[in-house]
Structures are given as C-alpha cells and as structure tokens.
N, C-alpha and C positions, 0 to 999 in steps of 0.2 A: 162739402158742407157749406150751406148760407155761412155769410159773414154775421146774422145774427143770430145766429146757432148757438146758444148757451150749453149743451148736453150733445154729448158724441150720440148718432143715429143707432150706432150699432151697439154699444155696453152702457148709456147712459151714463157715462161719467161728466161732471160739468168741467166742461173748457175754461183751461185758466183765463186766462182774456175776461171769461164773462165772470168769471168766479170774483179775481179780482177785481173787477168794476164792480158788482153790486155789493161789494163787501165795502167798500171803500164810498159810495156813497149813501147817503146820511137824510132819514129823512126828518123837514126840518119840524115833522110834532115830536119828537122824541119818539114815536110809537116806532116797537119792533119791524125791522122789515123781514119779509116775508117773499120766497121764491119757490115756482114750480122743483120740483124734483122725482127722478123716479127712486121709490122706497117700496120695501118690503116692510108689509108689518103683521109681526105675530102675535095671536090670539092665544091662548091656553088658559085651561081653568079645571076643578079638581071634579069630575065625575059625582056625581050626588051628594055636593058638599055640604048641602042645607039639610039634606034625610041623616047623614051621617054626623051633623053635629047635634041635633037635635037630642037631650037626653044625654050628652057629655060633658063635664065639669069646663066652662068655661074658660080656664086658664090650659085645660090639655088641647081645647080647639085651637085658643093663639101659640104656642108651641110649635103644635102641627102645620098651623099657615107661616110660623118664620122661617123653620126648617123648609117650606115648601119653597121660599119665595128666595132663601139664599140658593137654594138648589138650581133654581130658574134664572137665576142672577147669572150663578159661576157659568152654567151650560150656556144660557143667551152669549154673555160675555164673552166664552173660549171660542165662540165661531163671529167675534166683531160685532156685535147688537150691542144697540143699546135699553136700557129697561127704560122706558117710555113714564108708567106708573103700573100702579095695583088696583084695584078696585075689588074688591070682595076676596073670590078665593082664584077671580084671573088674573092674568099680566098681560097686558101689551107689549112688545119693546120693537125696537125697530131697527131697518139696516136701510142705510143710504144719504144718513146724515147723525150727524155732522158731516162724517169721511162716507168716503162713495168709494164702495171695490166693485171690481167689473163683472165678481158671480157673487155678489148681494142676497140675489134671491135665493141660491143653492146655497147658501151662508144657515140664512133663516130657513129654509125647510130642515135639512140636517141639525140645526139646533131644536127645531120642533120635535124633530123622530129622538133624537135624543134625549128629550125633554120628557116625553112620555114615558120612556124605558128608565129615566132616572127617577121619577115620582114612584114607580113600580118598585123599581130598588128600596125608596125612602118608605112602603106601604111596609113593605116582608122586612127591615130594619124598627121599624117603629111596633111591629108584630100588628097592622091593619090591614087583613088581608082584605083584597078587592079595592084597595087605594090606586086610583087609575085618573092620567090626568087625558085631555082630548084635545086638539091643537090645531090650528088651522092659520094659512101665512096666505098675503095677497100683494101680489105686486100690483105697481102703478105709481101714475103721478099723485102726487098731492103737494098742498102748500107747504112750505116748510119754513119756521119760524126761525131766521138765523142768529145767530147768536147762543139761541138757547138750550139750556142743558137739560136732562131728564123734562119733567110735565113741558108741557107747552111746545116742544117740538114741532108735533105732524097736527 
C-alpha cells in the first residue's frame, strides 16, 4: 500500500496512521473537517404513504410513522447503522462512519431485507394490510463529516 494510503485497498477500512493524523488535526476556522470514506447508505420509505394517509385522522398517521421509524432504528442499529435522519416517511442511515467494519455493505443490505419484512410484520400488527416498505443501499466514497453524530454526517 502507498505510504499515503489513508483506507485498506481491499475492505476499505481507514489506516490508523491516517485515521489518527486527520483526527488530531485541527482546522484553524473552527469549521468541521471533513474526509473521503467508503460508506454504505440506506434508503427506505413506506410504499404509498401519501395515498395511504390521505383521509386518516392525523394523529393515527404520526403513530404509524413512530412505530415505523423505531422499527427502522432497532433493525438499522442491530446490523451496526447508524440512522442518518428522517425525512417524510424515509430514512437514511449509514454504515462506515463513525466505525468502518470490513462487510459494511452486507451490514446495510441485510438490515435493508430485514427492514422490509419487518414493516410487513408492523402492517398485519397494526391490522394495515398492504403496508410495505421499499429499500435500496449504495456503496461508495463520500465526504464524511468527522466528529459528527446522527444529521450531518455523509
């Protein structure tokens, strides 16, 4: 590997060497710094959520998107994601920062398929049938905002 090789070629894990160096320096506007890394980031969101809320008592829609969004917490979370944010009735969350494991990606797809099958579960528990979520994970580089937690990551 180059000596200026910040990320292993073959699992994308970042080299302490580099890890520690850009962690340790400081830049001097106070402004976050910021490092390539490779991440996985997952997409999911609820199958017809705007037909399906439409004509339902507004407090049983937010209900329905808490329960959806702790559901997508616990599943992200039990395969090492982190939840990114929310936006409507998607999530993003991500794998590969903070912490970087060396199958990332198969982290975030298996929390995807699982993710889908467990919205399924939350439709026929909430008695709404054809509640179905859709999901989709992409690996690659991207900037990564260090320090930071949940929003403002990737």
């Amino acid at each position: 590997m180059p000596a200026e090789a910040r990320f292993c070629d073959e699992c994308g894990a970042a080299l302490e060497a580099a890890a520690s160096a850009s962690t340790a320096a400081a830049r001097p506007d106070g402004a976050p710094q910021a490092e390539r890394r490779l991440v996985s980031v997952l997409f999911t969101d609820l199958v017809g959520h705007t037909s399906f809320s439409e004509g339902r008592d507004a407090e049983d829609v937010r209900e329905l998107l808490s329960r959806y969004f702790e559901t997508a917490r616990t599943v992200i979370e039990r395969y090492g994601g982190t939840v990114e944010k929310f936006i409507g009735d998607a999530v993003m969350a991500v794998w590969g920062t903070p912490v970087t494991q060396e199958d990332d990606a198969e982290r975030a797809v298996r929390a995807a398929l699982d993710l889908v099958d467990a919205v399924h579960a939350l439709g026929a528990e909430a008695d709404i049938g054809g509640l179905r979520a859709r999901a989709g994970v992409l690996t690659g580089e991207a900037a990564v905002t260090l320090g930071a937690e949940g929003q403002g990551m990737v």
